[in-house]
mmCIF file of the N, C-alpha and C atoms, coordinates in Angstrom:
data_MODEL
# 
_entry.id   MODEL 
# 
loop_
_atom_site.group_PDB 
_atom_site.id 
_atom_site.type_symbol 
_atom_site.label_atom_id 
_atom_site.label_alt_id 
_atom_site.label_comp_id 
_atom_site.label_asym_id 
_atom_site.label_entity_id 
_atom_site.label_seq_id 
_atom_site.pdbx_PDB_ins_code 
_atom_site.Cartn_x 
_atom_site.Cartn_y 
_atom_site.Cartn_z 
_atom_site.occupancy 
_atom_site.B_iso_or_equiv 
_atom_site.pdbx_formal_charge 
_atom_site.auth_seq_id 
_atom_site.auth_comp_id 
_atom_site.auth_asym_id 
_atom_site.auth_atom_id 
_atom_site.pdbx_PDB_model_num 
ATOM 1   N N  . UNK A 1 1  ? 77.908 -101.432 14.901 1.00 0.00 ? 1  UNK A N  1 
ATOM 2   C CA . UNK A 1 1  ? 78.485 -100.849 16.094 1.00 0.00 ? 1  UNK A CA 1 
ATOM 3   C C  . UNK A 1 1  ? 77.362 -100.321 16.969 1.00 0.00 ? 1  UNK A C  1 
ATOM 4   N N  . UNK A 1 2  ? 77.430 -100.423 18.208 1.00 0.00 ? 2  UNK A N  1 
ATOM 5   C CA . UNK A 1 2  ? 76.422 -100.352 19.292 1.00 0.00 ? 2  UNK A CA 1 
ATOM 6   C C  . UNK A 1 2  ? 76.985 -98.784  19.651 1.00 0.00 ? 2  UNK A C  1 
ATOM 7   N N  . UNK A 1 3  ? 75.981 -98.028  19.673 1.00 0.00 ? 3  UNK A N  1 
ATOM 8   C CA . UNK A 1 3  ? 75.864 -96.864  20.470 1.00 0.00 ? 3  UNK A CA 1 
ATOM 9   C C  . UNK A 1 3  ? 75.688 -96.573  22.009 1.00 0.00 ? 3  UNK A C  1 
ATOM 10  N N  . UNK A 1 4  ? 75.454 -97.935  22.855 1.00 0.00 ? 4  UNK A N  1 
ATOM 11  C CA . UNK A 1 4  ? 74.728 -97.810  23.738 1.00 0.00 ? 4  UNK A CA 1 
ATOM 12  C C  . UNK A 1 4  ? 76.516 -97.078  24.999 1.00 0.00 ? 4  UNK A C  1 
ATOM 13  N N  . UNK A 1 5  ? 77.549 -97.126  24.236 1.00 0.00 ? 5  UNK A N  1 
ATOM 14  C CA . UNK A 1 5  ? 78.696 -96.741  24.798 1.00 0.00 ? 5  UNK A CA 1 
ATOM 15  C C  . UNK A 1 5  ? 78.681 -95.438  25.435 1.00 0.00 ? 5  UNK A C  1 
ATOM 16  N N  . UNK A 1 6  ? 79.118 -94.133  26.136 1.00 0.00 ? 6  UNK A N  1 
ATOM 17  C CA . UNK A 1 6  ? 78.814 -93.129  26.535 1.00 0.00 ? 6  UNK A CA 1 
ATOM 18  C C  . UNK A 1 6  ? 79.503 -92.686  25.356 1.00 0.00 ? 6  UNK A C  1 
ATOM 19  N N  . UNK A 1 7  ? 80.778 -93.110  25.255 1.00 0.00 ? 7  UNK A N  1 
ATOM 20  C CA . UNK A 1 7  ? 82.250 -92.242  24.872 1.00 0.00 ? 7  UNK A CA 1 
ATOM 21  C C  . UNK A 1 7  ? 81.674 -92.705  23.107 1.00 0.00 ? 7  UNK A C  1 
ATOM 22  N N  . UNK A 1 8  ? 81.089 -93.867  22.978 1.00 0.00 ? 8  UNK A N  1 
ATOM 23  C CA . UNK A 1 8  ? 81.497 -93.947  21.537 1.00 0.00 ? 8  UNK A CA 1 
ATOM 24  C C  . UNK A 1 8  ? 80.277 -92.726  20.844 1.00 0.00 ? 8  UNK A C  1 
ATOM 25  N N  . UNK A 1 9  ? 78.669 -92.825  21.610 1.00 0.00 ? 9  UNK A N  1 
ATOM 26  C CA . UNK A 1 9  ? 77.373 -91.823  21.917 1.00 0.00 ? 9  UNK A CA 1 
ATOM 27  C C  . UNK A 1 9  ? 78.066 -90.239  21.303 1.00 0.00 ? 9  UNK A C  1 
ATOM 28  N N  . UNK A 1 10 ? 78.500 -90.223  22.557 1.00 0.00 ? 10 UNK A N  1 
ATOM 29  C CA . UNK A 1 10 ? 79.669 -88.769  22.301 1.00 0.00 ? 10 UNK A CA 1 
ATOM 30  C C  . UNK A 1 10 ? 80.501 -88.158  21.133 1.00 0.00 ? 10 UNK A C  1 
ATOM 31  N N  . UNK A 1 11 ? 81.024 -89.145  21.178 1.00 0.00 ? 11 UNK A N  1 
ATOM 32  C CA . UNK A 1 11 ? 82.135 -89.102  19.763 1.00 0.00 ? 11 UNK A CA 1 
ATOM 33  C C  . UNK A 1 11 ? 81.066 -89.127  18.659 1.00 0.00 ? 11 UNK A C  1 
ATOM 34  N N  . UNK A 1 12 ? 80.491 -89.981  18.379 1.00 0.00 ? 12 UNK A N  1 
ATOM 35  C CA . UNK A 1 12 ? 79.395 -89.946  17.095 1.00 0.00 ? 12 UNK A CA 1 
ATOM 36  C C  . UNK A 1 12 ? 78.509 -88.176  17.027 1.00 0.00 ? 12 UNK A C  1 
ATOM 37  N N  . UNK A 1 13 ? 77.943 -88.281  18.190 1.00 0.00 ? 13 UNK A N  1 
ATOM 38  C CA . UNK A 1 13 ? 77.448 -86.777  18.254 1.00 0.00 ? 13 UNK A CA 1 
ATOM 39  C C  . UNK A 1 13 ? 78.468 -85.423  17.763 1.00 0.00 ? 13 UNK A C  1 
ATOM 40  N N  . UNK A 1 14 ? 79.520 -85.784  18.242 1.00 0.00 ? 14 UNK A N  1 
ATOM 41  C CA . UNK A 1 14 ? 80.764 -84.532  17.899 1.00 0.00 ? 14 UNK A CA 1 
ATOM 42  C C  . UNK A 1 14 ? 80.931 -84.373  16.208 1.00 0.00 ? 14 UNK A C  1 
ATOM 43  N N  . UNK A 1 15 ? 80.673 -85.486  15.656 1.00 0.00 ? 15 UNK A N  1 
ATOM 44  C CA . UNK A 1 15 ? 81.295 -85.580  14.507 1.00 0.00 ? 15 UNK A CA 1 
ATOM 45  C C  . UNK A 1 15 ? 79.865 -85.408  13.777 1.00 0.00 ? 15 UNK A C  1 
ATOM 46  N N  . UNK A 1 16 ? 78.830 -85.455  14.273 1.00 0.00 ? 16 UNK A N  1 
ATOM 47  C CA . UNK A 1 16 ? 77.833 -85.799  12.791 1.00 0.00 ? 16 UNK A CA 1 
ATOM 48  C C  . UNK A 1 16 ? 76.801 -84.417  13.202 1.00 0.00 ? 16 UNK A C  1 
ATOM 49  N N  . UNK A 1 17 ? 76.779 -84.270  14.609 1.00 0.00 ? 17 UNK A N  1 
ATOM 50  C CA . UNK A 1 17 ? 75.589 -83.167  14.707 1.00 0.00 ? 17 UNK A CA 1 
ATOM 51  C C  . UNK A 1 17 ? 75.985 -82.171  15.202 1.00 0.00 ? 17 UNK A C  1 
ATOM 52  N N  . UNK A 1 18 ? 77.087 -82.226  15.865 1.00 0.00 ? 18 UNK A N  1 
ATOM 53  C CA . UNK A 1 18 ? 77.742 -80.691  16.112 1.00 0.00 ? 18 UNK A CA 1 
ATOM 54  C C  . UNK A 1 18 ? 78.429 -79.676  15.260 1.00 0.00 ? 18 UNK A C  1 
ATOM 55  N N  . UNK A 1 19 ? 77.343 -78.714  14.205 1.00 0.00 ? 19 UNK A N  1 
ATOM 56  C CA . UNK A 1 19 ? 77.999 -78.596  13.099 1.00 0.00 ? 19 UNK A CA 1 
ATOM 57  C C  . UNK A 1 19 ? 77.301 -77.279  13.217 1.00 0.00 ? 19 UNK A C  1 
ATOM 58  N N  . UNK A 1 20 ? 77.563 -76.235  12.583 1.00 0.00 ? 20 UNK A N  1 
ATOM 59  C CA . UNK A 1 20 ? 76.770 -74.869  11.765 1.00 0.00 ? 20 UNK A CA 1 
ATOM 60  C C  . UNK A 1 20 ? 75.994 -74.990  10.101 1.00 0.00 ? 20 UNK A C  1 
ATOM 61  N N  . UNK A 1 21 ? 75.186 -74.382  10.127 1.00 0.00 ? 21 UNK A N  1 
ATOM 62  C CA . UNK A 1 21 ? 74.539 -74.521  8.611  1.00 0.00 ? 21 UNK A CA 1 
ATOM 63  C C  . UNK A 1 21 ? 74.462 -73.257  8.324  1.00 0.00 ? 21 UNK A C  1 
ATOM 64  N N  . UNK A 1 22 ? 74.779 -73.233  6.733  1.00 0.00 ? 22 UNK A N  1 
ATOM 65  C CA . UNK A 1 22 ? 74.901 -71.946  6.402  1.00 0.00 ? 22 UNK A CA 1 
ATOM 66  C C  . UNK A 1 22 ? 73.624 -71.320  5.947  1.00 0.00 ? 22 UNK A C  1 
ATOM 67  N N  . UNK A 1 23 ? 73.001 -70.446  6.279  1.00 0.00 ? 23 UNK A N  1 
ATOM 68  C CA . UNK A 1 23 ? 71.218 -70.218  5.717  1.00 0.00 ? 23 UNK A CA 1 
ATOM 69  C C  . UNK A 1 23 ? 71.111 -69.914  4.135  1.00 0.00 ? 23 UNK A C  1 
ATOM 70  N N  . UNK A 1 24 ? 72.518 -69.222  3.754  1.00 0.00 ? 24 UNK A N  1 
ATOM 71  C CA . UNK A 1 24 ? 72.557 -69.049  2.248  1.00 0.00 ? 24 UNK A CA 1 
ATOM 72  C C  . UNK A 1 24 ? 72.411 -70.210  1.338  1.00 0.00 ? 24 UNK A C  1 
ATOM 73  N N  . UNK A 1 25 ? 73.414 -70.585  1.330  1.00 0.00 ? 25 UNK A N  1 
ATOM 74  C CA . UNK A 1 25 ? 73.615 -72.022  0.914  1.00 0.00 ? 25 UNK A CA 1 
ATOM 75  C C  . UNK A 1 25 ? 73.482 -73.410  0.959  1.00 0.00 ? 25 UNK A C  1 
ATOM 76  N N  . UNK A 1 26 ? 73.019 -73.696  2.347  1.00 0.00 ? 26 UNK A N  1 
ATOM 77  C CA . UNK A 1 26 ? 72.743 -74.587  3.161  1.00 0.00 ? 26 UNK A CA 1 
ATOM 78  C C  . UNK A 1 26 ? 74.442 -75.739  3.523  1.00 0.00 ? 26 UNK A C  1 
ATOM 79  N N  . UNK A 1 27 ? 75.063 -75.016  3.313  1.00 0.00 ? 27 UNK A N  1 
ATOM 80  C CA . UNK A 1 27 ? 76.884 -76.416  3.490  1.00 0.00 ? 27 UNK A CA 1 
ATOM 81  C C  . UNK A 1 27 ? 76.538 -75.944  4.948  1.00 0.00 ? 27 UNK A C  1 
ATOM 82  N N  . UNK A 1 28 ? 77.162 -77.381  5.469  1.00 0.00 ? 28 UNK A N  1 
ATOM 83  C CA . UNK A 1 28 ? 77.519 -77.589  6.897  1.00 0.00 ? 28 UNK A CA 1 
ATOM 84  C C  . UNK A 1 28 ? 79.236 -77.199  6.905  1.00 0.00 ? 28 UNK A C  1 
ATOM 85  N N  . UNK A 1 29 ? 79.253 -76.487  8.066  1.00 0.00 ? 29 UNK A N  1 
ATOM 86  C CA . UNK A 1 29 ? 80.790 -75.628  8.821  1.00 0.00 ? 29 UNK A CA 1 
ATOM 87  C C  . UNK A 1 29 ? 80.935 -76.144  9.786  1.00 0.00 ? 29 UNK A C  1 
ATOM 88  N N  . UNK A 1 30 ? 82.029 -76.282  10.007 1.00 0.00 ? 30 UNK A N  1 
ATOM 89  C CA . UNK A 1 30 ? 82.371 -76.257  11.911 1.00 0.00 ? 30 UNK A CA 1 
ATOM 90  C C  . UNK A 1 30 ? 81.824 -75.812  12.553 1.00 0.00 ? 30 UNK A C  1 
ATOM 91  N N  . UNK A 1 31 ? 81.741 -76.373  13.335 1.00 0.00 ? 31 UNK A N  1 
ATOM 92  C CA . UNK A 1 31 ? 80.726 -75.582  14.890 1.00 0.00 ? 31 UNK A CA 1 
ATOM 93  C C  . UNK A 1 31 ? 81.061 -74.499  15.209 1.00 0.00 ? 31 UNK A C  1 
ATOM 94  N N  . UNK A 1 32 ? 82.918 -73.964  15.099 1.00 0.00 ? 32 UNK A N  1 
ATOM 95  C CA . UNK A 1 32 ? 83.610 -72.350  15.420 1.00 0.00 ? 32 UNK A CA 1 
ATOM 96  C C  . UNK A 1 32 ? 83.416 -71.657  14.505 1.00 0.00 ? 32 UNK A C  1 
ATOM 97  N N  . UNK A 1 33 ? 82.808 -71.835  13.047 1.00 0.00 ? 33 UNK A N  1 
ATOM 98  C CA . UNK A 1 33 ? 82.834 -71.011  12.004 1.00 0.00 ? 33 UNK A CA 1 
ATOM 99  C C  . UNK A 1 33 ? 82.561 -69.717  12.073 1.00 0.00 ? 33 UNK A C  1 
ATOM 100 N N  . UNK A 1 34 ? 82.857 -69.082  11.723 1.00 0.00 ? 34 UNK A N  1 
ATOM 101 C CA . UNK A 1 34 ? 82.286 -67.234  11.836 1.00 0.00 ? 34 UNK A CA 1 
ATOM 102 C C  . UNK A 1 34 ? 81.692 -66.628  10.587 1.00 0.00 ? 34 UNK A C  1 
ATOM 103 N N  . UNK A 1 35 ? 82.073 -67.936  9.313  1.00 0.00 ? 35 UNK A N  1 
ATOM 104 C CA . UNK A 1 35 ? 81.777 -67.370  7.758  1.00 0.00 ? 35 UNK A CA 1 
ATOM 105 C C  . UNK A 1 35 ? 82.005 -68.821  7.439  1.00 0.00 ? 35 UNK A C  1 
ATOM 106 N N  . UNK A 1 36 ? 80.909 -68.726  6.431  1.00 0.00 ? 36 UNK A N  1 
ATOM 107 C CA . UNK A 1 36 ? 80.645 -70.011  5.653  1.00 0.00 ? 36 UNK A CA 1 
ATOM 108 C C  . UNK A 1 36 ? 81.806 -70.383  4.431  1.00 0.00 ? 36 UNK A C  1 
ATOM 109 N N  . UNK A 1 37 ? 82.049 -71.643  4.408  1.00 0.00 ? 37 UNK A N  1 
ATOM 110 C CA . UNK A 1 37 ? 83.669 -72.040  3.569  1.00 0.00 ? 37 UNK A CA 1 
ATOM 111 C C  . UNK A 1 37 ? 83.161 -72.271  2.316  1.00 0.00 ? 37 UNK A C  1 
ATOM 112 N N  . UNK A 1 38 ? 81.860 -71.876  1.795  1.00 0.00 ? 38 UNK A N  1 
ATOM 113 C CA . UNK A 1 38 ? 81.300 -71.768  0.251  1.00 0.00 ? 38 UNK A CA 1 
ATOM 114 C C  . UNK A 1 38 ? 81.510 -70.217  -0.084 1.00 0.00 ? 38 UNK A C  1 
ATOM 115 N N  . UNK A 1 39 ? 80.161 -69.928  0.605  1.00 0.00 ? 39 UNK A N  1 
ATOM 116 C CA . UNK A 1 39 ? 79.295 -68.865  -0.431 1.00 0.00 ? 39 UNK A CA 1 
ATOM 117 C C  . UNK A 1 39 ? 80.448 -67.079  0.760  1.00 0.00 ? 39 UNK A C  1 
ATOM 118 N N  . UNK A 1 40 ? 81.353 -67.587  1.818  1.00 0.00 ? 40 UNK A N  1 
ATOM 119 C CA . UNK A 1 40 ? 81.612 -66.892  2.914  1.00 0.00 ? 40 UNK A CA 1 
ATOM 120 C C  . UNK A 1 40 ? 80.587 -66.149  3.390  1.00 0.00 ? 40 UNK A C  1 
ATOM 121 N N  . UNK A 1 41 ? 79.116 -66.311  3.318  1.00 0.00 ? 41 UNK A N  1 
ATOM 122 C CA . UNK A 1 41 ? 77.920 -65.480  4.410  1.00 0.00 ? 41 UNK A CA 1 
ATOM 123 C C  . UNK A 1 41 ? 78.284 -66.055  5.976  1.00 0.00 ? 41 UNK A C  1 
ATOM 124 N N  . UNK A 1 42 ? 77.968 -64.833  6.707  1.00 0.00 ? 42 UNK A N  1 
ATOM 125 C CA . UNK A 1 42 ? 78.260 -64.828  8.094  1.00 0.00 ? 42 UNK A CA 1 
ATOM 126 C C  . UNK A 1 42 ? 76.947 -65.545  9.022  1.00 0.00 ? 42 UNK A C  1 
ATOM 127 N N  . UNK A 1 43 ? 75.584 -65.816  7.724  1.00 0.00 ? 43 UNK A N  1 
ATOM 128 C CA . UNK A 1 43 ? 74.653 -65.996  8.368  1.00 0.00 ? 43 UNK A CA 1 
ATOM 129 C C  . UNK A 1 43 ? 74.413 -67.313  8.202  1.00 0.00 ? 43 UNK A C  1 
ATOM 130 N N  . UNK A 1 44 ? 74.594 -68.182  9.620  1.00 0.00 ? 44 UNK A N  1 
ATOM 131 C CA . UNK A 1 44 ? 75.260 -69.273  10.400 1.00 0.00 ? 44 UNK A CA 1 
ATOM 132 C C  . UNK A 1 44 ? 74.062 -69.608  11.259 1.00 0.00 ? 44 UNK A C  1 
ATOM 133 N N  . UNK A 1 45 ? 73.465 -70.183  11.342 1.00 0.00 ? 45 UNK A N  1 
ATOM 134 C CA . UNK A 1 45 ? 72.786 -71.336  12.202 1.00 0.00 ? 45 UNK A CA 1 
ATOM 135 C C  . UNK A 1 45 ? 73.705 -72.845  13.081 1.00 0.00 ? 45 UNK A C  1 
ATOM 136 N N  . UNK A 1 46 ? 73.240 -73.355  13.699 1.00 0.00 ? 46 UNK A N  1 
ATOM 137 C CA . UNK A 1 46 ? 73.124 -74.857  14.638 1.00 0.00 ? 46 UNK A CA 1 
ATOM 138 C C  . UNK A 1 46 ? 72.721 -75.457  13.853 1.00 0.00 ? 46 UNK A C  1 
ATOM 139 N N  . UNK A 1 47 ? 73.296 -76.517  14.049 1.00 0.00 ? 47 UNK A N  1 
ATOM 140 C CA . UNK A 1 47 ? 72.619 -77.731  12.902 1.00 0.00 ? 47 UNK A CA 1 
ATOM 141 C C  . UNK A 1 47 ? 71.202 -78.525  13.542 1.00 0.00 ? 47 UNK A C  1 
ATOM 142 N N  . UNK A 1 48 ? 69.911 -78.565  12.906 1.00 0.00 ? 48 UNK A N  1 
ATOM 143 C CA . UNK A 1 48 ? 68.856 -78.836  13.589 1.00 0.00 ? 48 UNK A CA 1 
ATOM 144 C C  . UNK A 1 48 ? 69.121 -80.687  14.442 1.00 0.00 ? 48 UNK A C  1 
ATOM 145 N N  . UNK A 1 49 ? 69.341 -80.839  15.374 1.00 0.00 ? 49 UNK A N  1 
ATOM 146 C CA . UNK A 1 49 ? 69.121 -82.077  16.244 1.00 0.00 ? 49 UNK A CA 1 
ATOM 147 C C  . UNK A 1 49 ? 67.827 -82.833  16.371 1.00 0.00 ? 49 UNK A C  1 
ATOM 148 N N  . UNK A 1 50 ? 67.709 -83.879  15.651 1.00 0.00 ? 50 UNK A N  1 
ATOM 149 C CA . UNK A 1 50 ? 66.086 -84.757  16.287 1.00 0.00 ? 50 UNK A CA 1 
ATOM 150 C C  . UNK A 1 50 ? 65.278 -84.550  16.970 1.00 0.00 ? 50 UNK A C  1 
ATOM 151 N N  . UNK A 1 51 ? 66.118 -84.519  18.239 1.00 0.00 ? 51 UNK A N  1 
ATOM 152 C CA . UNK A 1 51 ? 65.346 -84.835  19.656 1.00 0.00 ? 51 UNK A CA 1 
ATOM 153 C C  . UNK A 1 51 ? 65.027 -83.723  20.430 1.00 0.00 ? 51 UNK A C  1 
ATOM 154 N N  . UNK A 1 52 ? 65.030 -82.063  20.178 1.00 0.00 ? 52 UNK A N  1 
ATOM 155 C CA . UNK A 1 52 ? 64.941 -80.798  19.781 1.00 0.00 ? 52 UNK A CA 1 
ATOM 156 C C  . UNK A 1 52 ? 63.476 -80.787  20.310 1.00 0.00 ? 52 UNK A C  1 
ATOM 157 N N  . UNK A 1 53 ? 62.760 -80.286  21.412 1.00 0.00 ? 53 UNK A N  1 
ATOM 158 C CA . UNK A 1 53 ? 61.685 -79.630  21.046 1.00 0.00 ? 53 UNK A CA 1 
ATOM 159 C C  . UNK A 1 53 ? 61.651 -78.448  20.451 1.00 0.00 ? 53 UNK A C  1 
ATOM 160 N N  . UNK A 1 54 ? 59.736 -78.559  20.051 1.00 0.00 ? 54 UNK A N  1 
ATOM 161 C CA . UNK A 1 54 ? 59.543 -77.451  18.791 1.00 0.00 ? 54 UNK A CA 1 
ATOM 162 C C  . UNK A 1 54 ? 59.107 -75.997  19.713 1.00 0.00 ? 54 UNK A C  1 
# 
């Protein structure tokens, strides 16, 4: 499947990198999370993106 789509680009991004990481544990949450669905720590990060400068 070709990415070069806007909508399909999009959709792939929503689902694979728009996420929270938990710093305790490291499980990926929903992006709305407020507490992690393992260990429940509140301490929540962005999920790191590639293309991210440092």
């Amino acid at each position: 499947m070709s990415l070069r789509d806007p909508f399909k680009l999009e959709l792939a991004r929503r689902h694979l990198v728009n996420k929270t990481v938990c710093r305790s544990c490291g499980v990926t949450n929903p992006p709305k999370a407020t507490k992690c669905r393992k260990c429940r720590s509140k301490n929540l990060r962005p999920k790191k993106t590639k293309g991210r400068a440092r």
